[in-house]
C-alpha positions as CSV (number, residue, x, y, z in Angstrom):
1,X,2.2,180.3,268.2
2,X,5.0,182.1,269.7
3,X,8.3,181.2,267.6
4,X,9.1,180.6,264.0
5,X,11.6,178.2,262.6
6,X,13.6,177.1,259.6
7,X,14.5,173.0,259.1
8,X,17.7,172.5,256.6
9,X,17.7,169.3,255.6
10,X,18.3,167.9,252.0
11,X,16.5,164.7,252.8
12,X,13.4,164.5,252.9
13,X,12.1,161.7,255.5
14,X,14.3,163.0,258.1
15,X,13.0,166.9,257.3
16,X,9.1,165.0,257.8
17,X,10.3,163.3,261.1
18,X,11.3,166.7,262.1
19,X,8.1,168.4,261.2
20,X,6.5,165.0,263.3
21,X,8.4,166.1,266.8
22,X,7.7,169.2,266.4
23,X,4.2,168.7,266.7
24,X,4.6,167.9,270.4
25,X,5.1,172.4,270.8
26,X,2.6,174.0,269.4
27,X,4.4,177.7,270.4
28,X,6.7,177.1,267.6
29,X,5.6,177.3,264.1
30,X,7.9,176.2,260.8
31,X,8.6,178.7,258.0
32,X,10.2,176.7,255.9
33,X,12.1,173.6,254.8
34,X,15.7,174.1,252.6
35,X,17.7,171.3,251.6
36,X,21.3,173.7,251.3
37,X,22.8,176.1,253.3
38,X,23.1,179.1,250.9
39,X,19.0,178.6,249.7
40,X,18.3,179.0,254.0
41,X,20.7,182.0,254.0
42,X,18.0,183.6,251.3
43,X,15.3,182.1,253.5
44,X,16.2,183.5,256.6
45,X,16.9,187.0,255.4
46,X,12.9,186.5,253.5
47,X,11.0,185.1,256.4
48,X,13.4,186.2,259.8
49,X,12.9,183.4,261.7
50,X,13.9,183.2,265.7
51,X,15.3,179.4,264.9
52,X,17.3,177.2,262.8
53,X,17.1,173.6,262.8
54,X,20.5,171.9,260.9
55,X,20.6,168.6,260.0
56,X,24.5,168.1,259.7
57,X,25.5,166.3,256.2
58,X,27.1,162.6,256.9
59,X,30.2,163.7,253.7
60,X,33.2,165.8,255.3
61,X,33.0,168.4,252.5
62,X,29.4,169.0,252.4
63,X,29.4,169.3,256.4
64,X,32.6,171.9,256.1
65,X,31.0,173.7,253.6
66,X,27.5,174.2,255.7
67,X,29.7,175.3,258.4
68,X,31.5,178.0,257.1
69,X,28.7,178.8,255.1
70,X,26.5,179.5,258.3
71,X,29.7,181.2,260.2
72,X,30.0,184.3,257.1
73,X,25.9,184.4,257.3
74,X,26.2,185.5,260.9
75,X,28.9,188.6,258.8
76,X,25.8,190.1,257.3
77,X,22.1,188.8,258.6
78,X,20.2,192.1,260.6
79,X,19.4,189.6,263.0
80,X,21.0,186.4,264.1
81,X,18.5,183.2,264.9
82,X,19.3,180.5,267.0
83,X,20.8,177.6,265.5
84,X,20.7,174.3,266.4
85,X,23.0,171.8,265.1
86,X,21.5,167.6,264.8
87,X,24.6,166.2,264.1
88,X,25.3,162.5,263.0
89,X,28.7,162.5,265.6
90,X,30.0,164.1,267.9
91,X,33.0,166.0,266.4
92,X,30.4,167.6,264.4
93,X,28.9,169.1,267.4
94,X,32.0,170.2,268.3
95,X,32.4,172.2,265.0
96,X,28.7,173.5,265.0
97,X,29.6,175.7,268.0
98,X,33.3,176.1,266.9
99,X,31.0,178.0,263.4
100,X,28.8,179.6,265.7
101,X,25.8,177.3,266.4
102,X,24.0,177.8,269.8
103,X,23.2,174.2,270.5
104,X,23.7,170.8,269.1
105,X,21.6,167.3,269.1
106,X,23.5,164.5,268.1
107,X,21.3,162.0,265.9
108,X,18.5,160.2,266.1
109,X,16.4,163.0,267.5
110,X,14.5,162.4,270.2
111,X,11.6,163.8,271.5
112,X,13.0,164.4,274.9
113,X,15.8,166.0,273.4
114,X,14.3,168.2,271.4
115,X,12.5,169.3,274.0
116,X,15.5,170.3,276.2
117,X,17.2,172.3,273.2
118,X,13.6,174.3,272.8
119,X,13.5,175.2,276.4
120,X,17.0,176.5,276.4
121,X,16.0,178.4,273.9
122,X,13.3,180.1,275.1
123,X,14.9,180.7,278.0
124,X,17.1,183.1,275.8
125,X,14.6,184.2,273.2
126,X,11.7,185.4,275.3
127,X,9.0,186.2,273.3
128,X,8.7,189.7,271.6
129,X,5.0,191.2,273.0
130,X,4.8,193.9,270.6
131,X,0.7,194.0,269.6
132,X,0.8,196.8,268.1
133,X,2.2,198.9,265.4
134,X,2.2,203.2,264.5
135,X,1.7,204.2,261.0
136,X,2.0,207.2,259.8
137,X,0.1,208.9,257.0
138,X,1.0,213.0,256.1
139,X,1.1,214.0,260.1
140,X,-1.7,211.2,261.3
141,X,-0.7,208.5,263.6
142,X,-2.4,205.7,263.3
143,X,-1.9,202.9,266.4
144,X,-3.2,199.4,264.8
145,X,-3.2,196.4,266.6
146,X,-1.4,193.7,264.4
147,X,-4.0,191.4,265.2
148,X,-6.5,193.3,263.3
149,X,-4.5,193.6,260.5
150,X,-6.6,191.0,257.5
151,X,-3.5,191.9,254.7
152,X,-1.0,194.6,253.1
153,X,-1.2,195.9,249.7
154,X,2.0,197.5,247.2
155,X,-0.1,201.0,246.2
156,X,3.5,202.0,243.7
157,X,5.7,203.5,247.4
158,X,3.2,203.2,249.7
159,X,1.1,200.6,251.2
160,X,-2.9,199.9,251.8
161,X,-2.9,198.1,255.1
162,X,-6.4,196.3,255.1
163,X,-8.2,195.8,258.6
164,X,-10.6,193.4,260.0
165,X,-13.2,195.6,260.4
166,X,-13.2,196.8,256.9
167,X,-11.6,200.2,257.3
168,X,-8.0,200.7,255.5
169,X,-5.2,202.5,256.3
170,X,-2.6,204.1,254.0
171,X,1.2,204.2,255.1
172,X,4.1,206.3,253.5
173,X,5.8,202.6,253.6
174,X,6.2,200.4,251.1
175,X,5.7,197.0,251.0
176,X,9.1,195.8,251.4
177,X,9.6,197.9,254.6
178,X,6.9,196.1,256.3
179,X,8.1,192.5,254.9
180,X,11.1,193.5,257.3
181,X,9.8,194.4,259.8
182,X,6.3,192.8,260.7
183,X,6.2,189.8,263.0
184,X,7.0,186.7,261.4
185,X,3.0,185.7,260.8
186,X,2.9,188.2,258.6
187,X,4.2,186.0,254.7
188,X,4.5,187.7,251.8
189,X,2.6,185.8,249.2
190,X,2.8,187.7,246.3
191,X,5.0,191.1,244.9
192,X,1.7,193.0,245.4
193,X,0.2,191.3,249.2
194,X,1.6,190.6,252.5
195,X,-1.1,188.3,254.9
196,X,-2.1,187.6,258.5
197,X,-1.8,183.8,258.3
198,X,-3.9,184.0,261.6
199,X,-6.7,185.1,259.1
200,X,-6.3,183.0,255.8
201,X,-9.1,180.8,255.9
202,X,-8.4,178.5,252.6
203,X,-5.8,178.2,250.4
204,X,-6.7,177.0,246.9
205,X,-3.7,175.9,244.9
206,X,-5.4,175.2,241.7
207,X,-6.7,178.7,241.2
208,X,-3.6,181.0,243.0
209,X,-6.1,181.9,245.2
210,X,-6.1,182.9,249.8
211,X,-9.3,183.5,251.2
212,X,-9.5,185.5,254.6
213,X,-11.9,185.0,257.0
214,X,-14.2,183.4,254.0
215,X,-14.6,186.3,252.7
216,X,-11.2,188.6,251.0
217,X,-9.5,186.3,248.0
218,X,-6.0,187.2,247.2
219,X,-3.7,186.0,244.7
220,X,-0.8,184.1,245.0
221,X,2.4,183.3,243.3
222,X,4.5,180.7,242.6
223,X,7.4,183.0,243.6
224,X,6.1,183.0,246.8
225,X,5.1,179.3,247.3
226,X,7.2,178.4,250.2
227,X,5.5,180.8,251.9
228,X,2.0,180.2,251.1
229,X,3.2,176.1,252.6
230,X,4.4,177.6,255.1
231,X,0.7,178.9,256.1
232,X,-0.5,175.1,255.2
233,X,2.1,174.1,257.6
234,X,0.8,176.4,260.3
235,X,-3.3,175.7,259.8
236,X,-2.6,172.0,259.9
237,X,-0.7,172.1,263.4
């Protein structure tokens, strides 16, 4: 699981037909599925993913306005992903890049197709290969690697970051810092918990209730819910 992406698409069969190819590349995991421009805007700013997958609407207005929508986003967003336009003709295409779109697939979407976009992609989104991450509590140092991170916690402006092994560290950080800035497998999935989705073990709707590793049960919100699918999404690849 190397990449994270975003589907817009207000339709849902073609978002699930989507999700279907993508299950051919298991490097690249989905954050999300919007069904309007300005909701993904909020999205992408929440969860930072390194990709954006745009079905083009079929109505001239609805189309324009995604466009220009996505062209001011690019005004403001930290950090720019890489979009990719599925366009039902080719004139679209041609106004995808015109707005600042990276690629374009004109529609249906095929596998092979998808494929080619993806590689292109990675070709100029290596990777990042940061593992680890310096916290700093008074004047300690603290080097954890985010892989043995199990969950974050909001303690008022500062933040209990919760380790595998059972110890816990304290940083002058608060929670929000590390929601922008933590690798995008770290979701937030409630105002007071951030999680490793490499270590949530079950996810039980009825109750609000993650489970780590079998063993650590945090709450959830429903504030939060496209996040916690988002995990569902991720365990089920």
């Amino acid at each position: 699981m190397r990449f994270s992406f975003l589907i817009i698409d207000d339709n849902d069969n073609s978002a699930k037909g989507i999700l279907d190819l993508f299950e051919n590349f298991p490097n690249h995991f989905c954050a999300g599925i919007v069904k309007d421009s300005q909701t993904a805007i909020k999205q992408i700013i929440k969860v930072k993913p390194q990709l954006v997958i745009v079905q083009i609407p079929t109505k001239l207005n609805d189309a324009n306005l995604l466009f220009e929508t996505v062209k001011e986003s690019f005004q403001y967003l930290d950090s720019i992903p890489y979009f990719i336009a599925l366009a039902p003709k080719p004139d679209y295409a041609f106004r995808a890049i015109q707005s600042g779109f990276s690629d374009y697939v004109l529609i249906p979407l095929q596998i092979h197709q998808l494929g080619k976009s993806l590689f292109q992609f990675e070709k100029r989104n290596p990777a990042a290969t940061a593992s680890t991450i310096c916290i700093k509590s008074y004047s300690d140092y603290h080097f954890v690697a985010l892989q043995d991170i199990l969950y974050l916690k909001s303690d008022n402006n500062t933040t209990d970051i919760q380790l595998y092994n059972g110890k816990k560290v304290n940083a002058f950080k608060t929670l929000k810092h590390f929601e922008s800035t933590l690798p995008f497998y770290f979701l937030r999935i409630h105002k007071s918990y951030i999680v490793n989705i490499n270590q949530v073990s079950r996810i039980y709707f009825s109750k609000s209730k993650c489970y780590l590793n079998y063993d650590e049960i945090l709450p959830f919100s429903l504030t939060y819910r496209e996040n916690v699918e988002a995990i569902i999404r991720k365990i089920n690849i």
